[in-house]
N, C-alpha and C positions, 0 to 999 in steps of 0.2 A: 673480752669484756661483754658482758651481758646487756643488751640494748632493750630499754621498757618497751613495753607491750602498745605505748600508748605511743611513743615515734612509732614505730613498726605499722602500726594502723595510720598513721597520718603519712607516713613513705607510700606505704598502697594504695591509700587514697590520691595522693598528689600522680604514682605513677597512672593511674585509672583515667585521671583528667588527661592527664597531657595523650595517652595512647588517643580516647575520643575526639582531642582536641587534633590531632594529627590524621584521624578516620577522615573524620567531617569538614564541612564550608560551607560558611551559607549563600544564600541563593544570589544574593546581589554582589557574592566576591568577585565570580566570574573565572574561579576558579575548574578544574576538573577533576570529576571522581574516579575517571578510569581509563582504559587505552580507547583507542578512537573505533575499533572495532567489539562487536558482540562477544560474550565468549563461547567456547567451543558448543558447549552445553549450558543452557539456561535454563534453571527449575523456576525464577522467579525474573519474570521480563516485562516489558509494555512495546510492542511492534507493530508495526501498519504500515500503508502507504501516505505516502506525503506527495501529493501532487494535488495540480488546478487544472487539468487536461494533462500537459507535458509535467512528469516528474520533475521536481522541486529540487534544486542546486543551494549544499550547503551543508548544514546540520540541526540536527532536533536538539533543544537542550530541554531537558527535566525538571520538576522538583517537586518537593512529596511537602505532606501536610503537616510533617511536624516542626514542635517549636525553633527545633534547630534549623528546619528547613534544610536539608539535604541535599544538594545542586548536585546535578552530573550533568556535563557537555558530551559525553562518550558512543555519539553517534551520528557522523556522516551519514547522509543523504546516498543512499548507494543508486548507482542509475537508473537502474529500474525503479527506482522512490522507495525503497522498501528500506524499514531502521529500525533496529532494537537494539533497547536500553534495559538492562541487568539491574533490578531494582532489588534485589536481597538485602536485607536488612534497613528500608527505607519503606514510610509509611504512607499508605493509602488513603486519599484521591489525591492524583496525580496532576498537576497542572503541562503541559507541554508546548515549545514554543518551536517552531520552525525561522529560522534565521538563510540568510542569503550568505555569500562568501566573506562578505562583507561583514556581516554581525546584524546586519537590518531587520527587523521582523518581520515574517511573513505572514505566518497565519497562523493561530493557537487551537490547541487543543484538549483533552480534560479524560481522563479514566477513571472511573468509580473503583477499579483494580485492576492486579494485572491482566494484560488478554490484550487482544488488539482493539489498537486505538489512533485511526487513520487523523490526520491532518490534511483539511483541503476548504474552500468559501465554509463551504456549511456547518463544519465542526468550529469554524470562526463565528459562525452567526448563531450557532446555536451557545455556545459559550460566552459571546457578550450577552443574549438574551437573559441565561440564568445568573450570570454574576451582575444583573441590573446593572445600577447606576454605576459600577465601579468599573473601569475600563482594565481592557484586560493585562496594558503593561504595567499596571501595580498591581491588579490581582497575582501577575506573577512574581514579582519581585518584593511585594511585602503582603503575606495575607497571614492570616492566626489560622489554625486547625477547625473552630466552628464555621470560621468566613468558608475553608474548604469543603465541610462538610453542608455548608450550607447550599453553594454551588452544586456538588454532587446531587442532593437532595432534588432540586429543582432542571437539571440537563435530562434529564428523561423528558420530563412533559416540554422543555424547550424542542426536543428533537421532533417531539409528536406534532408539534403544534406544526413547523418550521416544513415538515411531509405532505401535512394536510393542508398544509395553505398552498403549497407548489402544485398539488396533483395534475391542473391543467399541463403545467409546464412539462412535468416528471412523465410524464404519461408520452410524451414527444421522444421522449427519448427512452422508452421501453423500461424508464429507473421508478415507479411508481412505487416499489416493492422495495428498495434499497437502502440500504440502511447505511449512511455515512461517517458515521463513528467506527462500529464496529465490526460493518460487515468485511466479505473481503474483498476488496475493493480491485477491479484490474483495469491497468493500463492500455487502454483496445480501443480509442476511440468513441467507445458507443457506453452505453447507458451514464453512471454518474460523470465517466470521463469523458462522454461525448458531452454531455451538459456544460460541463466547464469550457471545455475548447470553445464551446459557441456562446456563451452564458457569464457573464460578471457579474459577482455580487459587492458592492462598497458597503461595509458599515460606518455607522459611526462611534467610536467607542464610547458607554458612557452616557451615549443618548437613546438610544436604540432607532437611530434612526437608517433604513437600510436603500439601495440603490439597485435597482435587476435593471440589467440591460444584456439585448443581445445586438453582441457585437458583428453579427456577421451584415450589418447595413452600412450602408456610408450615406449619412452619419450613423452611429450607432442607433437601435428603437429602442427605448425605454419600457419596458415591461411594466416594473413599481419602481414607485417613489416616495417616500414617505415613512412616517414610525411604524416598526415592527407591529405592534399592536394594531395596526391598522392593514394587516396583511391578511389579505384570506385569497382565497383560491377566484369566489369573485371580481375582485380589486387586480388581477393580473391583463393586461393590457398585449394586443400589438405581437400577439406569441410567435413563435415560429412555425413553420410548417410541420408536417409529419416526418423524422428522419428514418429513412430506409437502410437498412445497413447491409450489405453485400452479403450472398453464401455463392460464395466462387467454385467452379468447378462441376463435372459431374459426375463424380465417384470418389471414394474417399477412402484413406486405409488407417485401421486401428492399430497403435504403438502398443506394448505393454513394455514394464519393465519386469525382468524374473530375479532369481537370485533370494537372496536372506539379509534385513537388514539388521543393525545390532541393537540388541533389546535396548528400548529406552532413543531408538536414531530414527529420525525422517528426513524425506529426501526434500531441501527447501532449493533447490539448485539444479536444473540438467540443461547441459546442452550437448545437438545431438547433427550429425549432418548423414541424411537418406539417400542413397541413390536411386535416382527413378528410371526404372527401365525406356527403352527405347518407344517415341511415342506418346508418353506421359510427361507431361509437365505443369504448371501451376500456375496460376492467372499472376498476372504483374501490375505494381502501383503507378496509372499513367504517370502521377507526376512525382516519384522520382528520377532526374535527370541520369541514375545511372542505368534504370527500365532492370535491375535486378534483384527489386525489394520486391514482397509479395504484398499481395490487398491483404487488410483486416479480414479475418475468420479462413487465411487460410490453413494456420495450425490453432488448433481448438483444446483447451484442455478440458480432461471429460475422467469420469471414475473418481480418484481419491483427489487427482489436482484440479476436479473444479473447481473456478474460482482463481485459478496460478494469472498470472503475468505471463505473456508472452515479450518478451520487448528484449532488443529491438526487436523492428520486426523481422520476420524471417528471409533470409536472403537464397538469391539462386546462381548457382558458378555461370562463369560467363559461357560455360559448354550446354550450358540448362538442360544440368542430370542430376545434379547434386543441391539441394536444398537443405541451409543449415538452420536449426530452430534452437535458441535460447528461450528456457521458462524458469520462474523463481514462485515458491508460495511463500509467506507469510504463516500460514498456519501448518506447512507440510503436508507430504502424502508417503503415503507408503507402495509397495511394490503391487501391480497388474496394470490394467488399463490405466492410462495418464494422459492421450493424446491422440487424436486424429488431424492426417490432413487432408485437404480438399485437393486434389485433382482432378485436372484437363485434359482426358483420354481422348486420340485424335479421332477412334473409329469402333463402331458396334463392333465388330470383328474383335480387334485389340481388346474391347472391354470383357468379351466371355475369353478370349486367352490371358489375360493380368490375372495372377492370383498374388498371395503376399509374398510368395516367394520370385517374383517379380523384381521386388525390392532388396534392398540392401541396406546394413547400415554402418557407413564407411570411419566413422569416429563417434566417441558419447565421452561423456564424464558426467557424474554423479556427485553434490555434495553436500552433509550434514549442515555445513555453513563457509562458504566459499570465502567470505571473508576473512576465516581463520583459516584457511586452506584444510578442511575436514573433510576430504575425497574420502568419498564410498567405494570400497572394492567389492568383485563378488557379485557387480549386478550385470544384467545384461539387457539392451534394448533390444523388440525381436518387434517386426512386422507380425499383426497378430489375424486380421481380417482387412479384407477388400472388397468395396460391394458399390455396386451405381446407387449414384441421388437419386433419388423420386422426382 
């Protein structure tokens, strides 16, 4: 039997709705749009770091500007703070929320497109400033596509403002220059993550009114208090000191990695354990009680992983020969120079007989994206240079 032309078009239409209606959810379902990890390869992503000093325990959940509003949960909190979310076919600017284990909210954050787009105080504060009077847990859970465009519009000059009123502060912590949204952001203690660990910011959604305290007083000192708008670099109170951050050690040797990676692959993953000749070893963190974590800056990423995560930090076998170093990037590096570390050579003698082949390096792994288990083969880490601090 021959079926009219005009069911035939309204069977493809009803199938069209229901395939969308089974793609999609909207943003206050609380449903999810995809598996809990990244995928192997992303042409189209939003990734950063989510921490407030210590990385951020939980998940990012997403949601784009259109009508439909498009919700994805599809990205734990990885321990290093590091999360991306596969936004193909969902439309830009992006709203983002960081949540605890719990579901609580942490601290939000906003992408004009894809690219990195860190979550931590200031991407909070700069994001209540631009969405004004509307607080940011209905901007996320109900906004129209001009309200998002309108925010987008206005986070640039929020970010600006939000830099140039801290400079006293920022400048304490060598972060004058640093860009909190979308730079890359690392977990080291020092510049914006040292800011955090010592520095709290309270907003108030919806009012703009903001809270700097540094916490490292008993009681806490109060920095600012008071409306956003009433923030300037003046108006900051009670600062901290100058923070010094350690370069341990007096000699140092450059890592590369060799080999060919696959057209289209960067390496966002390596961990690697050296062994240090006899003689050589690397300054240790007084205060961890097990005295076999190393201080801040003593693996450095340098070349294509400026910028990488060190974390944890580096640790040293209890025979302290063997020092193992995990780094992650955010935005990737490719193959040569990736890493130096700082060593503690016991004696002028020892330091003109150390060359790199001195060293050794007794395990690595390499990977595209560890969270989908995307090991790199084919590479190789080599000790590449050795030479005394100045």
């Amino acid at each position: 039997m021959k079926i009219p032309s005009g069911i035939k078009r309204f069977a493809g239409a009803l199938s069209l709705l229901l395939l969308v209606y089974l793609l999609l959810s909207a943003c206050g379902s609380g449903g999810s749009g995809s598996s809990s990890s990244p995928a192997a390869v992303q042409t189209t992503a939003v990734a950063g770091i989510a921490a407030a000093g210590a990385p951020l325990a939980g998940k990012v959940h997403l949601c784009d500007s259109s009508v439909l509003k498009i919700y994805s949960s599809n990205s734990t909190i990885n321990q290093d703070g590091s999360f991306s979310i596969n936004t193909t076919g969902m439309n830009a600017p992006f709203i983002l929320m960081a949540v605890d284990a719990a579901g609580n909210p942490l601290y939000y954050s906003f992408a004009r497109a894809t690219g990195i787009a860190n979550i931590n105080p200031l991407t909070n504060l700069a994001l209540t400033v631009a969405a004004g009077n509307t607080s940011l847990a209905t901007l996320y859970a109900s906004h129209t596509t001009s309200e998002m465009n309108a925010v987008s519009g206005a986070l640039g000059g929020a970010v600006a403002h939000i830099m140039h009123s801290l400079q006293p502060l920022l400048a304490l912590y060598q972060a004058a220059s640093a860009d909190p949204l979308s730079g890359l952001y690392q977990v080291n203690e020092q510049g914006l993550d040292g800011l955090f660990d010592d520095v709290s910011f309270t907003v108030s959604d919806g009012t703009g009114n903001v809270n700097i305290t540094y916490t490292q007083t008993t009681p806490p000192t109060t920095i600012f208090t008071g409306a956003f708008g009433n923030m300037t670099s003046s108006a900051l109170n009670n600062l901290p000191v100058q923070k010094s951050y350690p370069t341990p050690g007096n000699a140092e040797l450059a890592l590369k990695i060799t080999g060919s990676l696959p057209q289209g692959t960067l390496i966002k993953n390596v961990s690697f354990s050296v062994q240090l000749p006899l003689g050589v070893t690397v300054d240790l963190d007084p205060t961890d009680p097990s005295g076999l974590t190393s201080v801040v800056n003593t693996a450095v990423p340098t070349g294509g992983a400026a910028g990488a995560n060190v974390y944890p930090a580096p640790t040293l076998s209890t025979t302290n020969n063997i020092l193992t170093v995990s780094m992650s990037s955010v935005a990737g590096f490719g193959v040569g120079n990736f890493a130096k570390i700082r060593c503690i050579v016991s004696s002028p003698s020892l330091m003109a007989a150390t060359t790199p082949d001195s060293f050794s390096i007794t395990s690595s792994s390499m990977y595209g994206d560890i969270y989908n288990n995307q090991k790199l083969k084919g590479l190789t880490i080599v000790p590449d240079k050795f030479m005394a601090l100045p």
